[in-house]
C-alpha positions as CSV (number, residue, x, y, z in Angstrom):
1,X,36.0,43.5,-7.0
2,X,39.4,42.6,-5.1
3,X,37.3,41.7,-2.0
4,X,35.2,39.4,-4.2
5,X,38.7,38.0,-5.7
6,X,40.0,37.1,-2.2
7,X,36.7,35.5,-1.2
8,X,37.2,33.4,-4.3
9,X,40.6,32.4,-3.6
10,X,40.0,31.7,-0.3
11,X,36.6,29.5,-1.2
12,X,39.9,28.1,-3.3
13,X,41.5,27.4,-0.6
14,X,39.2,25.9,2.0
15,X,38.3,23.3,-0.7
16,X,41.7,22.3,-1.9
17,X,42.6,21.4,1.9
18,X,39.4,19.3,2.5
19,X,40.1,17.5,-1.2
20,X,43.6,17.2,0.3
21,X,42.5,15.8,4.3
22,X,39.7,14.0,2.0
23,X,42.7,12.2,-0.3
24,X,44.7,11.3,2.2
25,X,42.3,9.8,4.8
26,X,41.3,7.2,1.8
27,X,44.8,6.0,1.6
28,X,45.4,6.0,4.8
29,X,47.4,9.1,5.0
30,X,46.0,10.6,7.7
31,X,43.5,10.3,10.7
32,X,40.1,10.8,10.4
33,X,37.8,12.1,13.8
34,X,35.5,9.2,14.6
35,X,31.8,9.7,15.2
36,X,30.0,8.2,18.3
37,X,28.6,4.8,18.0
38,X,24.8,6.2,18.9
39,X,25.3,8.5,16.3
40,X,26.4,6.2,13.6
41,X,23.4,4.3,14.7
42,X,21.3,7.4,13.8
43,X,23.1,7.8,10.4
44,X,22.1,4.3,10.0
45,X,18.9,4.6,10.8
46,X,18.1,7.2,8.6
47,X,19.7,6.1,5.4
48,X,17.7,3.3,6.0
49,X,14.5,5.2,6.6
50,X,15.6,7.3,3.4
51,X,15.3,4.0,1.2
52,X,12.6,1.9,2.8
53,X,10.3,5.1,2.1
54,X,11.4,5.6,-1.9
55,X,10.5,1.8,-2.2
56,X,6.9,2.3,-0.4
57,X,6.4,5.1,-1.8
58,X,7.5,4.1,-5.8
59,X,5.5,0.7,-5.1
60,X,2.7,2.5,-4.0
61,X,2.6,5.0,-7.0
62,X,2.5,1.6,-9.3
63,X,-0.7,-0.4,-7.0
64,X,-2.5,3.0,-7.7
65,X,-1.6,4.0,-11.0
66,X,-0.2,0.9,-12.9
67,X,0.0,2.9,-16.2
68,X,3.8,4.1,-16.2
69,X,3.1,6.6,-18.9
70,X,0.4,8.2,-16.5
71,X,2.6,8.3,-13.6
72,X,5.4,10.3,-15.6
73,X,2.5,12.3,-16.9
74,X,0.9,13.1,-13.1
75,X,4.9,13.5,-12.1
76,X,5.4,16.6,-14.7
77,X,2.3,18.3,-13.5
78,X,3.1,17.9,-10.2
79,X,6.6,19.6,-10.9
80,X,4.8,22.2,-12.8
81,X,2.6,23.0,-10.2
82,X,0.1,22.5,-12.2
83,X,-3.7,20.4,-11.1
84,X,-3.3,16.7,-12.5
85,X,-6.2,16.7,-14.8
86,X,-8.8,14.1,-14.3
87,X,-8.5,10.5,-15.5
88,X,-11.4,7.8,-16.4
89,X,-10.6,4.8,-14.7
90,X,-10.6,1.2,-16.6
91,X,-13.9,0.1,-14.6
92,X,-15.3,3.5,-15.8
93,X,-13.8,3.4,-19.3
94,X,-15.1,-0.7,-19.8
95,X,-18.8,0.7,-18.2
96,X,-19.1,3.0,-21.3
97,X,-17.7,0.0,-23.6
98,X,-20.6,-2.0,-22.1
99,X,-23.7,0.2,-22.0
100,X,-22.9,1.7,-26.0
101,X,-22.8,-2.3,-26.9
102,X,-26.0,-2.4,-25.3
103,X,-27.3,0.2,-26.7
104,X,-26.5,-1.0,-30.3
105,X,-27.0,-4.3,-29.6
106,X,-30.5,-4.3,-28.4
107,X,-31.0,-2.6,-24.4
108,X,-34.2,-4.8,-24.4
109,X,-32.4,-8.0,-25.4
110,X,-31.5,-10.5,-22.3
111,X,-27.7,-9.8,-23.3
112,X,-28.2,-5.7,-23.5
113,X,-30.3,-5.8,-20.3
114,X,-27.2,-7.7,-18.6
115,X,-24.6,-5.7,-20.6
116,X,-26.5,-2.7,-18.9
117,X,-26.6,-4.1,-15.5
118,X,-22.6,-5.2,-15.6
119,X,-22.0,-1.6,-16.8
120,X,-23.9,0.4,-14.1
121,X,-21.7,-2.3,-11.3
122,X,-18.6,-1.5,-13.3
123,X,-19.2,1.9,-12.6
124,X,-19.3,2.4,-9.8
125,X,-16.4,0.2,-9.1
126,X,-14.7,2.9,-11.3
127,X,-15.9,5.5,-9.0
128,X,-15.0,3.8,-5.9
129,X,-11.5,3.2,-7.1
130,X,-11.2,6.7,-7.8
131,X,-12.2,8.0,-4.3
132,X,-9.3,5.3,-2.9
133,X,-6.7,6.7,-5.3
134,X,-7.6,10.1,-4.1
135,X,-7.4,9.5,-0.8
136,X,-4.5,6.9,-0.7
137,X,-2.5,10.0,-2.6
138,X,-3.0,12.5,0.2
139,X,-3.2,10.8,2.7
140,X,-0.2,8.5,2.2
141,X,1.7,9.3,-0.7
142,X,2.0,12.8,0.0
143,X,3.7,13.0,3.4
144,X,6.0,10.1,2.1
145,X,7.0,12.7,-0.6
146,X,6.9,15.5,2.1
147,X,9.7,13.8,3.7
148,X,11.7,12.6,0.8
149,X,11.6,15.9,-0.9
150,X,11.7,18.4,2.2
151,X,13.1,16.9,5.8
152,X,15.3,14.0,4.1
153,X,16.7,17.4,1.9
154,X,17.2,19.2,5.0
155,X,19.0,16.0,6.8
156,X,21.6,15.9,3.8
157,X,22.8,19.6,3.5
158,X,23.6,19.2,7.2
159,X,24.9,16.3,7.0
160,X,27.2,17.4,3.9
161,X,28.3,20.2,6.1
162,X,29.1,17.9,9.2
163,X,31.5,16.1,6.8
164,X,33.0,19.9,5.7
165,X,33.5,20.6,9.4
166,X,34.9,17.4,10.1
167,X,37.5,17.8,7.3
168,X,38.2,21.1,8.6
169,X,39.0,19.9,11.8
170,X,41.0,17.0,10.9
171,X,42.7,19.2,8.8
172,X,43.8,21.8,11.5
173,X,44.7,18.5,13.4
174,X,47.3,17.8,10.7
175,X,48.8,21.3,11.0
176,X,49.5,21.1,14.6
177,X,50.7,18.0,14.7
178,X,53.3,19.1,11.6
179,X,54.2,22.6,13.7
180,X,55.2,20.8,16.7
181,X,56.7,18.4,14.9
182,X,58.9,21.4,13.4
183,X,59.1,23.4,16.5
184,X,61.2,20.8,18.0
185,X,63.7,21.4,15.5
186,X,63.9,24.9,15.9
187,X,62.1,27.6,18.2
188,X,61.5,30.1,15.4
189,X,57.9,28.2,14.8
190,X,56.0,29.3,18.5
191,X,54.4,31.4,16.3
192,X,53.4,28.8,14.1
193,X,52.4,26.5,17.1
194,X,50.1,29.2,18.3
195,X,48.3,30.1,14.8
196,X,47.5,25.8,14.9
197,X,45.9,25.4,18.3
198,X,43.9,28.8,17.7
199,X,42.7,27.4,13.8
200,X,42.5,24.0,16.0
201,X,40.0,25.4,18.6
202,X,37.9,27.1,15.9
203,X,37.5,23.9,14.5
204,X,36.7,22.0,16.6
205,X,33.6,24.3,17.6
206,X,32.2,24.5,14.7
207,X,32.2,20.6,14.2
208,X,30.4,20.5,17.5
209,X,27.9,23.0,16.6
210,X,27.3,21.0,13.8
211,X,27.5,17.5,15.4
212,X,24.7,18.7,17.7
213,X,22.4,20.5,15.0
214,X,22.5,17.0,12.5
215,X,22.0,14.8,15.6
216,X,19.0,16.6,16.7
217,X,18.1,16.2,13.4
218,X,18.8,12.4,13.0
219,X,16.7,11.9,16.2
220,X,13.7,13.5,14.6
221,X,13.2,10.8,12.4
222,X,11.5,8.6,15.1
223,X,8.6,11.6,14.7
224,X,9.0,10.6,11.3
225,X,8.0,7.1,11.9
226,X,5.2,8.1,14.2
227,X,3.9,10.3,11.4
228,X,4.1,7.6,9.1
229,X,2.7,4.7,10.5
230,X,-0.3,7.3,11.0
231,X,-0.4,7.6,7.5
232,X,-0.1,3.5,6.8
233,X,-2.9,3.3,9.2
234,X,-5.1,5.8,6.5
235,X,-3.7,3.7,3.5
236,X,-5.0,0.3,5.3
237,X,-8.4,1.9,6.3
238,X,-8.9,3.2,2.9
239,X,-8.2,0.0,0.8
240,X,-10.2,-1.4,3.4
241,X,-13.1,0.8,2.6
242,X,-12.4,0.4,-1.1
243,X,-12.6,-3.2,-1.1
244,X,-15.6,-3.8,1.0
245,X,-17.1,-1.3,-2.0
246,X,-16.1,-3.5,-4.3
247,X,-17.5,-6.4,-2.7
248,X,-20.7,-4.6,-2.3
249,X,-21.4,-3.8,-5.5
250,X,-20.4,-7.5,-6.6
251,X,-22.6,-8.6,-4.8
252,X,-25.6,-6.6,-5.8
253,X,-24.8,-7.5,-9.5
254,X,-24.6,-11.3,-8.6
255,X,-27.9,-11.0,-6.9
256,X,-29.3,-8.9,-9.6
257,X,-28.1,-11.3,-13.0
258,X,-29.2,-14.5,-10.4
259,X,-32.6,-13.4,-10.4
260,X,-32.3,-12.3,-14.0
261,X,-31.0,-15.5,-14.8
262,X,-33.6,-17.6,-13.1
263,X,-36.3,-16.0,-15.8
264,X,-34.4,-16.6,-18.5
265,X,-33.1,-20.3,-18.4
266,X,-35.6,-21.3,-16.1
267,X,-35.1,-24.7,-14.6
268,X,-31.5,-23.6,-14.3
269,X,-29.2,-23.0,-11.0
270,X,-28.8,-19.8,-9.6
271,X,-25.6,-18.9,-8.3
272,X,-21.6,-18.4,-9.1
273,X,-19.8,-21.1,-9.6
274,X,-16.3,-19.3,-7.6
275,X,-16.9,-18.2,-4.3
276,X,-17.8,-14.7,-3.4
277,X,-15.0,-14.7,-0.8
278,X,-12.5,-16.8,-1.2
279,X,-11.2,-18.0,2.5
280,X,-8.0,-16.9,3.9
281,X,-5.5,-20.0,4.7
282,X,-4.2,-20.4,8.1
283,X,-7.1,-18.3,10.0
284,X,-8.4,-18.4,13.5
285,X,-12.2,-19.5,13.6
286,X,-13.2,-16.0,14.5
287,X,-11.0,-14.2,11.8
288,X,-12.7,-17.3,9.2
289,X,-16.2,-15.9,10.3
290,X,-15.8,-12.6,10.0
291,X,-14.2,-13.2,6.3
292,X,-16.6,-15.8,4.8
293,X,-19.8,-15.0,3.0
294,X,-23.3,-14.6,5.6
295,X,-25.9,-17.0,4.4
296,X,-29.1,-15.0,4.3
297,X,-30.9,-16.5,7.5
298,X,-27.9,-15.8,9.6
299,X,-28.5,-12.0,8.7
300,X,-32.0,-12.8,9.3
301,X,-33.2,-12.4,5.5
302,X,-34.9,-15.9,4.8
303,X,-38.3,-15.4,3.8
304,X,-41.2,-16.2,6.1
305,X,-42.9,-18.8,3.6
306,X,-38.9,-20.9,4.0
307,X,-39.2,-21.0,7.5
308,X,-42.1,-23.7,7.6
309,X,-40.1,-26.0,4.9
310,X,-41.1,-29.1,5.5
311,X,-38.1,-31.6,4.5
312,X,-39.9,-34.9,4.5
313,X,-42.3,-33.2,1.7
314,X,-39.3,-32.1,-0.4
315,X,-38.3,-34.4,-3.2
316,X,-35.6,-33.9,-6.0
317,X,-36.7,-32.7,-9.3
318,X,-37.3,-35.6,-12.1
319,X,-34.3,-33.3,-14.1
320,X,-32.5,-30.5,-13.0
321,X,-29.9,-31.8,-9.9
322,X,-26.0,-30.9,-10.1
323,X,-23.5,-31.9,-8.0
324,X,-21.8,-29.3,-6.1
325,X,-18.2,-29.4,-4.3
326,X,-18.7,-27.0,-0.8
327,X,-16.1,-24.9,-0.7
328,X,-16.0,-23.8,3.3
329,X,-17.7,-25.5,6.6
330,X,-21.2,-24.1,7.5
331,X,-22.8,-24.5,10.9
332,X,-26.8,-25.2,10.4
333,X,-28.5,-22.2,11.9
334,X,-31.9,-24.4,12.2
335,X,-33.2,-28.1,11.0
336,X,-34.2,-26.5,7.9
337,X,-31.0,-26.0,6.9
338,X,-28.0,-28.9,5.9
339,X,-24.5,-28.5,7.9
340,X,-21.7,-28.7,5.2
341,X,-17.9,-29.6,5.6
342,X,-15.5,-28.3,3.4
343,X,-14.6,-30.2,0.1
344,X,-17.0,-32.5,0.6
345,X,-19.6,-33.4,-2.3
346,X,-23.2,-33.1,-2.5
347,X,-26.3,-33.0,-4.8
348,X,-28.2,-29.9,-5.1
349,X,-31.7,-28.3,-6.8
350,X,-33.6,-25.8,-6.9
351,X,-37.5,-25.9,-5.7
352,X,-40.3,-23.0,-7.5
353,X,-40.1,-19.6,-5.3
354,X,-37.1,-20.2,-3.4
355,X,-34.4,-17.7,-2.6
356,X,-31.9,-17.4,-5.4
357,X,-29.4,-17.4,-2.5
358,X,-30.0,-20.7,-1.7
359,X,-30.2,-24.7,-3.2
360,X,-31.8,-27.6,-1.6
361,X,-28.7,-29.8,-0.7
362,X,-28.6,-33.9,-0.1
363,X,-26.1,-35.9,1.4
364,X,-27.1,-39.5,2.0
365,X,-30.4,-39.9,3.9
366,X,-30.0,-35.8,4.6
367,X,-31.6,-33.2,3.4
368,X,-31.9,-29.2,3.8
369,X,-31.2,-25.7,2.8
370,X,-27.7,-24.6,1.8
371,X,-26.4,-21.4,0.7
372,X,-25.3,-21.0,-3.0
373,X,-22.2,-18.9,-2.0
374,X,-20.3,-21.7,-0.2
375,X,-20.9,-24.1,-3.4
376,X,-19.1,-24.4,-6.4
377,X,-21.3,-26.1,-9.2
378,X,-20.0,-28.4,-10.8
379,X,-20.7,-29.4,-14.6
């Protein structure tokens, strides 16, 4: 019990002095050991690292889950150590919306049959966003909170005891300074003198025990980039996948109601009047290319019967032409097909037993094929 008494007094003790070194180096009381510039830089560096990541990291949480009731939810179990349990999606949730309408409302009906088709697509866009929110969470999210919760933890304690040796130190600084100051006056404080350099030397090895083992530290957090910009790397290529998913199955439904919607308004066009892929401002003509929607007979999908289209044959229905606004440049892949320039306007129909991907397009005295995807039809 007394031992534990002095060990509390002493605790006492230590603290009082570093509240006192601590006090007096904010007024300007006393001096205060100076860090090296390279390791200020290191401090900076990782209180920056520290913040930048809890932004990225709380951001990211919101893009994959914006319901904030679900993300305190998912936050308690994680605490708990307990499995998050599993969560129907909107696209999932408005799939089951859409095929019970159908299902009351007539599946054989031209509205249930599409109600059934836009559910099945909405569906598996639910599905596909769950596999990206599953993967985006360990494979980016979790080492982000790896970091915050165990390395940046680790960084702080030893940094909080830097600053406790550092006190320490300056602190036995004082003391010396104070004992010489007094053993000038008289000689009965060698003593004295002695007991400060000895406290002094203590000191000072300990701070540079401690100085070494928080800068080794500090320098680890350029692994810590490495690590992470692995991990951003895994985020992109994931959203990447996700969204060329999405697209997919967009695109099989606009194909499937097209066809749909050919047998039901018959005489009508056959197509979207927004793009499929909107084009990206400011690209290269290689990075344009690669982003803008493939007309079938440059992925070789034009039927055989097309191929022989004779234009000089072709003339405009007697009812039945629009006029459509082209929405990117397209380079004719043969004469059968009209080259198109951005923004410009042209006339277009449909002929019996063509492609639902495509329109016969006019522009003065010319004539040919065009695909539906780079037009937007006008009323």
């Amino acid at each position: 019990m007394d031992f534990n008494m002095k060990k509390l007094a002493s605790d006492a003790g230590i603290f009082f002095t570093r509240a006192v070194q601590f006090t007096e180096e904010k007024f300007g009381q006393a001096e205060k050991t100076e860090l090296d510039a390279h390791f200020e830089n290191l401090l900076t560096r990782a209180d920056s690292t520290k913040n930048w990541t809890e932004k990225i990291l709380r951001q990211t949480e919101v893009l994959l889950q914006p319901n904030p009731s679900a993300r305190v939810e998912e936050f308690l179990y994680e605490k708990l150590d307990r499995k998050v349990p599993s969560r129907v999606t909107n696209g999932e949730l408005l799939a089951q919306y859409m095929a019970e309408a159908a299902s009351e409302l007539g599946p054989t009906t031209p509205y249930g049959k599409t109600l059934i088709k836009v559910a099945e697509a909405e569906k598996r866009l639910g599905a596909a966003e769950r596999d990206f929110i599953h993967t985006a969470s360990i494979n980016f999210l979790t080492p982000l909170r790896n970091f915050l919760e165990g390395d940046w933890k680790t960084i702080s304690k030893e940094r909080r005891l830097l600053q406790n040796r550092r006190l320490d130190l300056d602190a036995c600084k004082a003391r010396l300074k104070k004992a010489k100051a007094a053993e000038a006056k008289a000689t009965l404080w060698n003593d004295e003198v002695d007991k400060a350099e000895q406290e002094l030397r203590v000191a000072q090895t300990e701070f540079d025990r401690q100085a070494e083992v928080t800068r080794l530290l500090l320098e680890g957090i350029s692994s810590t980039h490495v690590n992470h910009l692995r991990c951003l790397h895994e985020f992109v290529e994931s959203q990447t996948t996700y969204y060329a998913q999405c697209y997919r199955h967009m695109l099989d439904l606009q194909k499937q109601l097209g066809s749909s919607q050919g047998a039901i308004f018959p005489g009508t066009f056959v197509g979207t009047t927004e793009p499929a892929s909107p084009p990206l401002s400011s690209t290269s003509p290689t990075t344009a290319a690669a982003t803008m929607p493939v007309g079938p007979s440059a992925a070789g999908l034009a039927p055989p019967g097309e191929a022989a289209l004779r234009l000089e044959e072709v003339t405009p229905p007697a009812s039945g032409t629009r006029k459509a606004r082209v929405l990117y440049d397209y380079e004719a892949a043969d004469s059968s097909e009209l080259a198109l320039l951005a923004d410009e306007l042209i006339t277009v129909y449909s002929l019996p037993g063509m492609d639902p991907d495509w329109l016969i397009g006019e522009r003065g005295n010319k004539k040919g094929k065009v695909p539906v995807t780079y037009l937007e039809l006008l009323s």
